[in-house]
PASEMI-578758 format. One record per residue (C-alpha): residue number from 1; residue in three letters; x, y, z. Coordinates in Angstrom, 2 decimals, decimal comma. Example, Ala and Ser with C-alpha at 12.3 -4.5 7.8 and 13.67 -1.06 7.14 Angstrom:
BEGIN
   i  aa      xx      yy      zz
   1 ala   12,30   -4,50    7,80
   2 ser   13,67   -1,06    7,14
# end
This chain:
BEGIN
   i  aa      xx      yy      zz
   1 unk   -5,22   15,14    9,14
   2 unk   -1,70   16,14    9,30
   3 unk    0,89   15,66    6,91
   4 unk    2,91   12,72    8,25
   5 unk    5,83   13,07    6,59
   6 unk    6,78   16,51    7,61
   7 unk   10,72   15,57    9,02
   8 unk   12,85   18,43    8,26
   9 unk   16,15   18,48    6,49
  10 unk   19,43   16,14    6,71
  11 unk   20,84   16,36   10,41
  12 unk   24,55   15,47   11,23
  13 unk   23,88   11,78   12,57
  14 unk   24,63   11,16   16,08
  15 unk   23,77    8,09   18,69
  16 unk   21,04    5,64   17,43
  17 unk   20,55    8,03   14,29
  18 unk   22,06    5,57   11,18
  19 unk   23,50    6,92    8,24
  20 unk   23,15    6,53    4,86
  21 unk   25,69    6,37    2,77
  22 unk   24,97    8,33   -0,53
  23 unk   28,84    8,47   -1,56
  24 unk   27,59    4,78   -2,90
  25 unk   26,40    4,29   -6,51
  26 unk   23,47    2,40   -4,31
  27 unk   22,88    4,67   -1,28
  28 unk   22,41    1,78    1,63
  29 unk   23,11    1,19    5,53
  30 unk   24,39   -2,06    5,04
  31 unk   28,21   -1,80    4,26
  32 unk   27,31   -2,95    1,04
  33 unk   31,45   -2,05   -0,11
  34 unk   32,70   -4,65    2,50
  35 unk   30,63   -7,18    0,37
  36 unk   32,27   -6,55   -3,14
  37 unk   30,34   -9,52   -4,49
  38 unk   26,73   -8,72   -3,50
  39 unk   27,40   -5,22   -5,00
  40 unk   28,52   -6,66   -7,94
  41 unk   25,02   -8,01   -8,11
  42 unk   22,78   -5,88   -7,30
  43 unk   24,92   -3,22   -9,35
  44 unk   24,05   -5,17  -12,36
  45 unk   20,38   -4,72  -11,41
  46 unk   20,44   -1,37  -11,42
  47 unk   20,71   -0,85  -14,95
  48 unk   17,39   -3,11  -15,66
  49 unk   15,39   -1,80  -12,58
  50 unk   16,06    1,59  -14,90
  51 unk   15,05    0,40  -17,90
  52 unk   11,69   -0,58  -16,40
  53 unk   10,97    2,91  -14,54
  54 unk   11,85    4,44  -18,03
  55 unk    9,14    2,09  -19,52
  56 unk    6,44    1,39  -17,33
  57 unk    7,35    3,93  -14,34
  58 unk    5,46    7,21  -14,38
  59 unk    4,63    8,30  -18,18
  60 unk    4,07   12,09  -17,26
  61 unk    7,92   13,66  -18,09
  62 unk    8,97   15,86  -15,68
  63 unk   11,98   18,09  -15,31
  64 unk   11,74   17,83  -11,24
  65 unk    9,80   16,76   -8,54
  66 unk    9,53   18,07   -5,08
  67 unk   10,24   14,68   -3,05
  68 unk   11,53   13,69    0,44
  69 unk   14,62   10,95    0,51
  70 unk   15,54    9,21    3,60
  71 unk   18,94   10,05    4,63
  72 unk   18,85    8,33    8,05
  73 unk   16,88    5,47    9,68
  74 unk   16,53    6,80   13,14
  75 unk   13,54    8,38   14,79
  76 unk   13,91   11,93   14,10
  77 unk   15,34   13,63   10,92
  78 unk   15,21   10,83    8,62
  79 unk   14,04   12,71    5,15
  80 unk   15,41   15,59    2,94
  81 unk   13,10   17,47    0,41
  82 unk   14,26   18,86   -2,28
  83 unk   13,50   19,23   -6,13
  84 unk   14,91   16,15   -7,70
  85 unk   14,58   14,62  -11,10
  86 unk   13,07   11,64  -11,04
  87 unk   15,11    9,34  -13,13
  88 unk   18,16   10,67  -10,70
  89 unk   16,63    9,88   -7,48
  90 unk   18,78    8,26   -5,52
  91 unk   16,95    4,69   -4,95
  92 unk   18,63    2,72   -2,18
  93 unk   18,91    0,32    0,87
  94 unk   17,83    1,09    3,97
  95 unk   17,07   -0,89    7,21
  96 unk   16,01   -0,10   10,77
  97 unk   18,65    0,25   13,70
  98 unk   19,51   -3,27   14,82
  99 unk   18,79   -4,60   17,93
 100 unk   21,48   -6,84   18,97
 101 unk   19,74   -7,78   22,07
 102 unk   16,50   -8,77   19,99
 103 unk   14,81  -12,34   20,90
 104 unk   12,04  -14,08   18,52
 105 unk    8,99  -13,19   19,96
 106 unk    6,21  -15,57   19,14
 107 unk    5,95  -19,47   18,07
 108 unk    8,11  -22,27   18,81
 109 unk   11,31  -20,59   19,15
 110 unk   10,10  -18,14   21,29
 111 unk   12,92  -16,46   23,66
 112 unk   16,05  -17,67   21,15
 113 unk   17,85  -15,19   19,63
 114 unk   16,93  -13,29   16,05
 115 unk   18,34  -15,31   13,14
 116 unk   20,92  -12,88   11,79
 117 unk   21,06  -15,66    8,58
 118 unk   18,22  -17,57    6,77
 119 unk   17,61  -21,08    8,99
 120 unk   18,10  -23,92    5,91
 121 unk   14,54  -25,60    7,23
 122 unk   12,68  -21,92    6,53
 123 unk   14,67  -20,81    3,59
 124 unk   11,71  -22,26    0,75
 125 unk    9,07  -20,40    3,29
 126 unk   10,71  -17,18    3,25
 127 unk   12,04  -16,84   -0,29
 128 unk    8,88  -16,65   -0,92
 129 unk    7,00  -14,57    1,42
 130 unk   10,10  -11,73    0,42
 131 unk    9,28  -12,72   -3,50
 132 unk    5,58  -11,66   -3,21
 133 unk    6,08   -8,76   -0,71
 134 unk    8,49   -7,38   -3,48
 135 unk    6,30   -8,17   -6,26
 136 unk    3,46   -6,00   -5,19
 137 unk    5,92   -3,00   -5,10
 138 unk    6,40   -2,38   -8,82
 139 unk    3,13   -3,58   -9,85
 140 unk    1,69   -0,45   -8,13
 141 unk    4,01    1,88   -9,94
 142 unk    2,84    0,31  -13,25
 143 unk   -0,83    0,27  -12,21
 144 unk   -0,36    3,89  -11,91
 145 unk    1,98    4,92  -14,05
 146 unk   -0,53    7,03  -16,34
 147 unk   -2,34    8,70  -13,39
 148 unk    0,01   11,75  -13,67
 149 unk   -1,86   12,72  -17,03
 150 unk   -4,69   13,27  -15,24
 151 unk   -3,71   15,01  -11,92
 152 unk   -6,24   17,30  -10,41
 153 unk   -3,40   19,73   -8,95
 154 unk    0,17   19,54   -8,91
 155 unk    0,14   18,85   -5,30
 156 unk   -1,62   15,81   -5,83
 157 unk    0,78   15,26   -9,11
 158 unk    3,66   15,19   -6,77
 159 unk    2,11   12,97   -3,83
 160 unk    1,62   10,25   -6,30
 161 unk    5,24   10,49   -7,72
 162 unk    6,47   10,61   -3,95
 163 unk    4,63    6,53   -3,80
 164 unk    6,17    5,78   -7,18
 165 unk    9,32    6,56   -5,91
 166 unk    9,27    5,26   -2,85
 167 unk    7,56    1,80   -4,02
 168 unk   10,46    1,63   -6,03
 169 unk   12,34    1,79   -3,77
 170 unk   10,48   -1,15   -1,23
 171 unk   11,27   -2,78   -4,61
 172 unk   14,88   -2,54   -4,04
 173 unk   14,89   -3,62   -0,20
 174 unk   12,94   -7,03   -0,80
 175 unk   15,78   -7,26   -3,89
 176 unk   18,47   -6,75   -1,82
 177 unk   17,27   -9,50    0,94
 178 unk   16,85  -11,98   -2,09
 179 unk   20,70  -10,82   -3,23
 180 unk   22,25  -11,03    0,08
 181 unk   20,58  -14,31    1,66
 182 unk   19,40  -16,31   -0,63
 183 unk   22,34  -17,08   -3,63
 184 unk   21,33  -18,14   -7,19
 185 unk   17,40  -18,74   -6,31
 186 unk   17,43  -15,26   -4,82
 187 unk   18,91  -13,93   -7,95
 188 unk   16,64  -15,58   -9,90
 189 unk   13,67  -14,03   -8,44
 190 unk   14,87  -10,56   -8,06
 191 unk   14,77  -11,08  -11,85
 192 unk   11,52  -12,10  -12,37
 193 unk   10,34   -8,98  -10,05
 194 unk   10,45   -6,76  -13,50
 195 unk    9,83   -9,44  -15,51
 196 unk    6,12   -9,90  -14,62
 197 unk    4,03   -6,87  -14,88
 198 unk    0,98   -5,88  -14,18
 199 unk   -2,43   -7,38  -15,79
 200 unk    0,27   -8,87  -18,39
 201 unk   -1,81  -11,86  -20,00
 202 unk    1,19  -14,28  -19,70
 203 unk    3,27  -13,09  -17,19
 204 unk    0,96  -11,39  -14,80
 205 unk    2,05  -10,11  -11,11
 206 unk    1,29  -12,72   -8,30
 207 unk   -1,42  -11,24   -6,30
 208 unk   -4,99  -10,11   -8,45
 209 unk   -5,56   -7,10   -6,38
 210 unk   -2,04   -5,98   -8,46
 211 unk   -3,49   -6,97  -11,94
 212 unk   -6,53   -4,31  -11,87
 213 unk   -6,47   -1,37  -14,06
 214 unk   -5,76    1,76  -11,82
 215 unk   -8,56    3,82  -14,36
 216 unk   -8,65    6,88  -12,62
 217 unk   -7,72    9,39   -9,50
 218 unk  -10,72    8,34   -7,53
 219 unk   -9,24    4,31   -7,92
 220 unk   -5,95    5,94   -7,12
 221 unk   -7,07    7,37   -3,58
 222 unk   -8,80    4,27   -2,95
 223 unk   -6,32    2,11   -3,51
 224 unk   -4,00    4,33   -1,51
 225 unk   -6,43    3,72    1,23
 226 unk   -7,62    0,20    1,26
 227 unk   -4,44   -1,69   -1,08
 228 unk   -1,72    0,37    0,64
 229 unk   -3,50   -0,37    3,91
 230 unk   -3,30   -3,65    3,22
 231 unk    0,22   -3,49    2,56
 232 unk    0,75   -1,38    6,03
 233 unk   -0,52   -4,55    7,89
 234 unk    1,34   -7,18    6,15
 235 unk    4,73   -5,63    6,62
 236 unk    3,34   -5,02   10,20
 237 unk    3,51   -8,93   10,50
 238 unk    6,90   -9,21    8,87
 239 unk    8,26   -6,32   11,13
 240 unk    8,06   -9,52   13,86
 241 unk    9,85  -11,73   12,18
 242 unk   12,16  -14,26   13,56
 243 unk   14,78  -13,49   10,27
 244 unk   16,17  -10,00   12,19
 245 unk   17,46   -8,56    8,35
 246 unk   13,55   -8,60    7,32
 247 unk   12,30   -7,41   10,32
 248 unk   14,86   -4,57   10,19
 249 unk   13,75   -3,97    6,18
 250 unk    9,83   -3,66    7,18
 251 unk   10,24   -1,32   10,06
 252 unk   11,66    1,47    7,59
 253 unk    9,41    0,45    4,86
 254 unk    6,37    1,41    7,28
 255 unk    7,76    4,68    7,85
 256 unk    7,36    5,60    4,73
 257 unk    3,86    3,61    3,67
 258 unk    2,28    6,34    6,07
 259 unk    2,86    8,79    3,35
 260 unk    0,81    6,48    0,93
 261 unk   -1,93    5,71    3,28
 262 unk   -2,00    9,73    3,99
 263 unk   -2,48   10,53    0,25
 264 unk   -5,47    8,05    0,28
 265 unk   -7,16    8,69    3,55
 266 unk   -6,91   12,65    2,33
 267 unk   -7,88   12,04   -1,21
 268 unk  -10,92   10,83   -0,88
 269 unk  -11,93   13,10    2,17
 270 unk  -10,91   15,93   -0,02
 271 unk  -13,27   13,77   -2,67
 272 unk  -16,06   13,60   -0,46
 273 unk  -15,75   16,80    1,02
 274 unk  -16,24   18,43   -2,53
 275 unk  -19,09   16,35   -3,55
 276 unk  -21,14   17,05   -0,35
 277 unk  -20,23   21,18   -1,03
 278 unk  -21,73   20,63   -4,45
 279 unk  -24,76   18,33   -3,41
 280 unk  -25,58   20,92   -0,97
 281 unk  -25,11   23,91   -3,12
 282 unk  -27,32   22,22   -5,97
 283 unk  -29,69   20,43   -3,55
 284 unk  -29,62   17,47   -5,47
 285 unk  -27,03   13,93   -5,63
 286 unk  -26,72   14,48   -9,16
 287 unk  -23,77   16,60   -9,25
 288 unk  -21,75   15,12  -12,67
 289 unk  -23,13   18,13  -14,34
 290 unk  -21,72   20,99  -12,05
 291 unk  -18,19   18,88  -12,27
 292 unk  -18,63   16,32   -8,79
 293 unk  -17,99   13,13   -8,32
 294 unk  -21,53   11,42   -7,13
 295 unk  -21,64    9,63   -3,60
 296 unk  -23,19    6,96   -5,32
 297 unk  -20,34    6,18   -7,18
 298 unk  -18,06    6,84   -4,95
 299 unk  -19,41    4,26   -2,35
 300 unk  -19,13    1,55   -5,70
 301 unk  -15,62    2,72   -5,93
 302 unk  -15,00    2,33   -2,32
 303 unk  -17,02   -1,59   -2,22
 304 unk  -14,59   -2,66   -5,16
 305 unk  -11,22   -1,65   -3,41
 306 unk  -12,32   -2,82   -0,28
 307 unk  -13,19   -6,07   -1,27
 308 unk  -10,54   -7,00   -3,90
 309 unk   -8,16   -5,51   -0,79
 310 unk  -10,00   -7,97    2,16
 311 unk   -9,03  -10,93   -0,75
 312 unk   -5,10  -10,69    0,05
 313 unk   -5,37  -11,06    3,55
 314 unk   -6,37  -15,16    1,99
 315 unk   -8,42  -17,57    3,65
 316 unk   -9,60  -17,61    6,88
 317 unk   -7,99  -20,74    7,89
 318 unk   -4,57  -21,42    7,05
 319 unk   -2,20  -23,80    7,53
 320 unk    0,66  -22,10    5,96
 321 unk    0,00  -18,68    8,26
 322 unk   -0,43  -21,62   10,96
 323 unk    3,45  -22,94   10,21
 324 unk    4,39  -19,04    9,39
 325 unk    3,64  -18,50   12,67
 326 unk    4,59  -21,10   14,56
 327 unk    8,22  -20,81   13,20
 328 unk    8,38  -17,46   13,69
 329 unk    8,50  -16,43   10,04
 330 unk    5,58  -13,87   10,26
 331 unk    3,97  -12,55   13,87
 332 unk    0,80  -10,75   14,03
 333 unk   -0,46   -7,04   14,03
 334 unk    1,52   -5,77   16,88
 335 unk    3,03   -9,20   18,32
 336 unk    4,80   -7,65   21,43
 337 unk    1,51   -5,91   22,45
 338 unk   -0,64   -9,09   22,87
 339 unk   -1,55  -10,56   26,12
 340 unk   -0,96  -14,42   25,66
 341 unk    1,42  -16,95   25,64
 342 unk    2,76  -15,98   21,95
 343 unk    2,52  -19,84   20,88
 344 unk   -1,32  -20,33   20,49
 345 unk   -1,41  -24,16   20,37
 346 unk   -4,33  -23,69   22,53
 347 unk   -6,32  -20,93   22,01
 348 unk   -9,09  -20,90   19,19
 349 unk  -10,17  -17,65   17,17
 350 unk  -13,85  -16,74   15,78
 351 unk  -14,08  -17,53   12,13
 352 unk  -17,36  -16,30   10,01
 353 unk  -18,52  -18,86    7,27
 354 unk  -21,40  -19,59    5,24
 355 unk  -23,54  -23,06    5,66
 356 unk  -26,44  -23,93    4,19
 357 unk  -27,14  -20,73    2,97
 358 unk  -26,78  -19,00    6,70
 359 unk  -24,05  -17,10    8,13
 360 unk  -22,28  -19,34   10,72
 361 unk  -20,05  -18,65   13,26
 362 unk  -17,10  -21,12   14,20
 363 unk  -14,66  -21,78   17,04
 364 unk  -10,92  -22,28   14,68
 365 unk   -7,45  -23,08   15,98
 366 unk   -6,11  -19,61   16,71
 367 unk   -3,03  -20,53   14,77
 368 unk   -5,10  -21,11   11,38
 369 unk   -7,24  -18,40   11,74
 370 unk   -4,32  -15,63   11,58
 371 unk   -5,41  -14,20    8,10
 372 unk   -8,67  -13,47    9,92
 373 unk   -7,11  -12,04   12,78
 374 unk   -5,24   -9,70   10,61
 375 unk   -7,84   -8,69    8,43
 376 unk  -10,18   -8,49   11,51
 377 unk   -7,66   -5,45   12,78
 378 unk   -7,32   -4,10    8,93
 379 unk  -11,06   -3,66    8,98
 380 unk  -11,29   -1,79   12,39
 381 unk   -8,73    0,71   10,58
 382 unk   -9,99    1,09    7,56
 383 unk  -13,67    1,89    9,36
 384 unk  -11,93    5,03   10,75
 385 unk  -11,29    6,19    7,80
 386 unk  -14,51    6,22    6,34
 387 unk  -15,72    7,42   10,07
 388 unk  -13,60   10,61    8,94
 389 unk  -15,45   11,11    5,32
 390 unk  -18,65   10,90    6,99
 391 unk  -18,16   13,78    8,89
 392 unk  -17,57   16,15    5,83
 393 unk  -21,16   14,59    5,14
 394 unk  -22,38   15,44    8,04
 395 unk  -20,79   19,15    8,53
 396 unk  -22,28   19,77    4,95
 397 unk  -25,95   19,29    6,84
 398 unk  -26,47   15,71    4,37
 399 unk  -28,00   12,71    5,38
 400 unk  -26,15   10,29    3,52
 401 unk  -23,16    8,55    4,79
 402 unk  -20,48    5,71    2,87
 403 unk  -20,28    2,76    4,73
 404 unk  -17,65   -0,53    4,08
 405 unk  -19,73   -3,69    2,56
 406 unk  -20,18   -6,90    4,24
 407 unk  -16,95   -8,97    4,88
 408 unk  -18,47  -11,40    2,33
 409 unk  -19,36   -8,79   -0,64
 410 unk  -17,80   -9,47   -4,21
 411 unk  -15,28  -11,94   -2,66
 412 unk  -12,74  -14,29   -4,77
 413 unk  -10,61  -15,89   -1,90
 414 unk  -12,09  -17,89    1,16
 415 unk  -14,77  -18,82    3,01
 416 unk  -16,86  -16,39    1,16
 417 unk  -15,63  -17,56   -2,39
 418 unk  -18,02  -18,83   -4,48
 419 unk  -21,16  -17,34   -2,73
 420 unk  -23,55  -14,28   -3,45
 421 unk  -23,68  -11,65   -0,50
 422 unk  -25,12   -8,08   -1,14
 423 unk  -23,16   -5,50    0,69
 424 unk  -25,11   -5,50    3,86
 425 unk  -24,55   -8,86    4,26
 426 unk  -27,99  -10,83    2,96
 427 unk  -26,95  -14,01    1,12
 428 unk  -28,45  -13,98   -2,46
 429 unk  -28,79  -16,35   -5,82
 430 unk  -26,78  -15,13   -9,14
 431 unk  -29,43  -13,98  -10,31
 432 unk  -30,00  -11,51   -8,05
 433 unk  -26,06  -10,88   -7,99
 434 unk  -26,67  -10,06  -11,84
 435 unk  -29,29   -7,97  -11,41
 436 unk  -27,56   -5,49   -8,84
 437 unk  -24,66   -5,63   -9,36
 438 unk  -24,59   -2,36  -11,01
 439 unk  -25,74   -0,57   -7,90
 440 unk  -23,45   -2,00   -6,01
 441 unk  -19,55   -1,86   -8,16
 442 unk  -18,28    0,41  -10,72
 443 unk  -19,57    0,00  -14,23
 444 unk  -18,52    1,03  -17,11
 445 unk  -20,48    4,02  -17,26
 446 unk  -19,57    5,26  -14,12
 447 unk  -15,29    4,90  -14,57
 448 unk  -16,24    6,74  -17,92
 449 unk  -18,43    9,61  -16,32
 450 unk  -15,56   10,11  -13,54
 451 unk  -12,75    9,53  -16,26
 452 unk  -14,32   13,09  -18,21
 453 unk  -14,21   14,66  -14,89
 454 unk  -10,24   13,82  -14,48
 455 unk   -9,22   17,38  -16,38
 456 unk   -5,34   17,73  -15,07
 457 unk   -4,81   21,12  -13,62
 458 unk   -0,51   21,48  -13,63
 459 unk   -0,61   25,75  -12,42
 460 unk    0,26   25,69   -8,52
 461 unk   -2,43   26,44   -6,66
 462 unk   -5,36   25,13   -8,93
 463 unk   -7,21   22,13   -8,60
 464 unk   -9,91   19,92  -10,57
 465 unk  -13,91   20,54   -9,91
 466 unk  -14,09   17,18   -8,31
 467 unk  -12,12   17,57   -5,81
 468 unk  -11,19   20,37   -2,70
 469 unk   -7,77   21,59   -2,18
 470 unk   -6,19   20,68    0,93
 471 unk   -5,74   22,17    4,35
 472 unk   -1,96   22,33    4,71
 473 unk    0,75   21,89    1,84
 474 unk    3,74   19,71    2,30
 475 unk    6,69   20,13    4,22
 476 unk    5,48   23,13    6,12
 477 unk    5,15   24,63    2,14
 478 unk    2,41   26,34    1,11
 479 unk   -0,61   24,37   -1,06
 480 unk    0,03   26,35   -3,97
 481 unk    4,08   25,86   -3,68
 482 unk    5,34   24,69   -7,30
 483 unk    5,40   20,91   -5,97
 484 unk    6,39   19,44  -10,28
 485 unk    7,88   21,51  -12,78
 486 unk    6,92   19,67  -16,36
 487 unk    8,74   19,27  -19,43
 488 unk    7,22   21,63  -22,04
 489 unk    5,97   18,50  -23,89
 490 unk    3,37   17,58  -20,74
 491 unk    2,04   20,72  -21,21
 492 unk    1,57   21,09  -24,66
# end
């Protein structure tokens, strides 16, 4: 799979291409110096969203990091690389080209032109859609912010500071939206955002997916894969919305989530593609003693993210995606692309249940079935994924494959909350549940028989015994290119 964030250096901007302005103490595309009062603001942000990456940002110290920064929004030439310090890179705000021909695509004001300003009768729905988008950006930097004394390669060291910095960053566009549109209550929020951190007892982040402990590299990868998917096809939904400035904010972000989705979908190929070399060197699945990760606990890894991941799409029926929809607050998965009328008040929508201890299926109001329309299309994606690991399984001559658990498996939100289903889909009592479960998630055993595998190797060019190196470095540099260069104290 190649690298897809290989865009050359800074080109002079011309045409579509927009600049951004890094002459700025906050780089940004929005004229932010013609608004002296919103700077103000958001300059007296700064200082605190500091303070937190100090604290809970990434704990490895570094004296640079090889990382890309966007220095356009256009379609080609939009990143520099270059060794940067961390704690100086340049976080800013950056939003797609606007379209000042763009119409609202989908629900009730179909055809009218994109709100360029927050409509007073949406403003409660979409303060808070923007609050939890930009909770979930910081809470991934803290769930990870250990990971980097661990790394199994400095190539991998530097992928995962490239998300860190870059989440922060998503941070700062959903803060700048609450600044700029939204007054005191906006404020207000956009101080909460590093207030609440995550798996805090009192003060936790919003969505539970954001509260689990990120224990290891293996968690890492698949969160990369299955959380950061996730994330990929909410903003794809708030790319269509009706309010044009957060449409404009989630088109950039998703040029950059394909770097996080890469280091996942990659990571655990590379994973699997090192456990099937061993398993088939050894002739045996038990391969903890010649330094692998076992498939077996690798597919338990892979049924935990998966379903904790299916449990923020929320519940199958909805009646807030419903009025989301309908007033054109959030479309769906590629909006523009769909054959129908873009208003659904008639058409219905498949929804899976359980009744009477069978698996039902259901005729819904396509409006309140959107969750499960979106999730329906996340789960398509994330099966090519694990399509992709399969065939390292099969080129290594194995027999076993991974495979993604039931819809219903280990779920805590919707029409599967509250019920027992084993991961190919049979509908079982707690006690059976109890007894199984083992087999079937991570125990404790297993996150502390992969945590003694997660040895950090920092020389270029070396990697862990759990994992292969691989194929292609980044940015058309070699895989053993000096990607982090540590402060002595990381490597005493």
């Amino acid at each position: 799979m190649t690298e897809p964030e290989r865009t050359g250096t800074a080109p002079t901007p011309t045409g579509p291409v927009s600049p951004i302005d890094y002459s700025e103490r906050i780089p940004n595309n929005v004229d932010l110096a013609d608004n002296r009062r919103l700077q103000r603001a958001l300059e007296s942000w700064q200082p605190k969203f500091l303070d937190w990456w100090k604290t809970l940002g990434p704990a490895l110290p570094t004296k640079d990091v090889y990382l890309r920064t966007a220095i356009a929004v256009g379609r080609d030439g939009w990143a520099h690389f270059a060794h940067v310090p961390m704690e100086e890179y340049r976080w800013g705000i950056f939003l797609a080209e606007r379209n000042p021909e763009r119409t609202i695509a989908f629900g009730k004001h179909k055809g009218e032109p994109a709100w360029q300003e927050v409509p007073g009768e949406y403003r409660a729905e979409l303060l808070r859609l923007i609050t939890v988008q930009g909770d979930t950006e910081p809470a991934s930097v803290e769930q990870q912010r250990i990971l980097g004394n661990s790394a199994p390669s400095l190539y991998d060291l530097r992928n995962l500071f490239q998300v860190n910095v870059e989440e922060g960053r998503h941070l700062w566009a959903m803060v700048y939206l609450l600044q700029a549109y939204f007054g005191r209550e906006g404020r207000e929020e956009a101080e909460q955002l590093l207030k609440r951190n995550s798996g805090d007892l009192n003060s936790p982040r919003i969505l539970g997916a954001f509260n689990e402990e990120t224990t290891d590299w293996l968690q890492f990868f698949m969160f990369t894969y299955f959380t950061d998917r996730d994330g990929k096809y909410q903003l794809g939904t708030l790319k269509e919305s009706a309010f044009d400035p957060l449409a404009r904010t989630c088109e950039f972000m998703l040029k950059e989530e394909a770097h996080h989705m890469f280091v996942g979908t990659t990571g655990v190929q590379r994973t699997v593609e090192r456990t099937a070399q061993l398993m088939a060197e050894h002739g045996t699945g038990d391969i903890l003693p010649h330094g692998g990760i076992p498939l077996s606990i690798i597919q338990r890894y892979l049924n935990f993210q998966f379903s904790v991941s299916l449990d923020l799409f929320g519940s199958e029926r909805s009646t807030n995606a419903a009025a989301y929809y309908t007033g054109g607050l959030k479309g769906r998965w590629q909006e523009t692309r769909r054959k129908d009328d873009h208003t659904l008040t008639e058409a219905t929508y498949t929804v899976r249940a359980i009744r009477d201890g069978h698996h039902v299926q259901e005729q819904a109001p396509a409006l309140t079935a959107l969750n499960l329309d979106l999730r329906d299309e996340y789960v398509a994606d994330c099966e090519n994924g694990v399509r992709r690991w399969n065939q390292a399984l099969e080129e290594a001559g194995l027999s076993e494959r991974l495979t993604l658990p039931h819809e219903g498996f280990n779920r805590r939100v919707g029409a599967y909350a509250g019920h027992h289903v084993s991961p190919t889909g049979e509908i079982i009592t707690a006690d059976e549940w109890n007894s199984h479960a083992g087999q079937w998630l991570p125990t404790p055993e297993d996150r502390a028989a992969v945590a003694a595998l997660m040895i950090p190797q920092y020389a270029p060019g070396e990697f862990a015994s759990w994992i292969a190196p691989p194929k292609t470095g980044i940015n058309d540099q070699p895989v053993e290119f000096d990607y982090v260069h540590l402060r002595e104290e990381a490597l005493a």
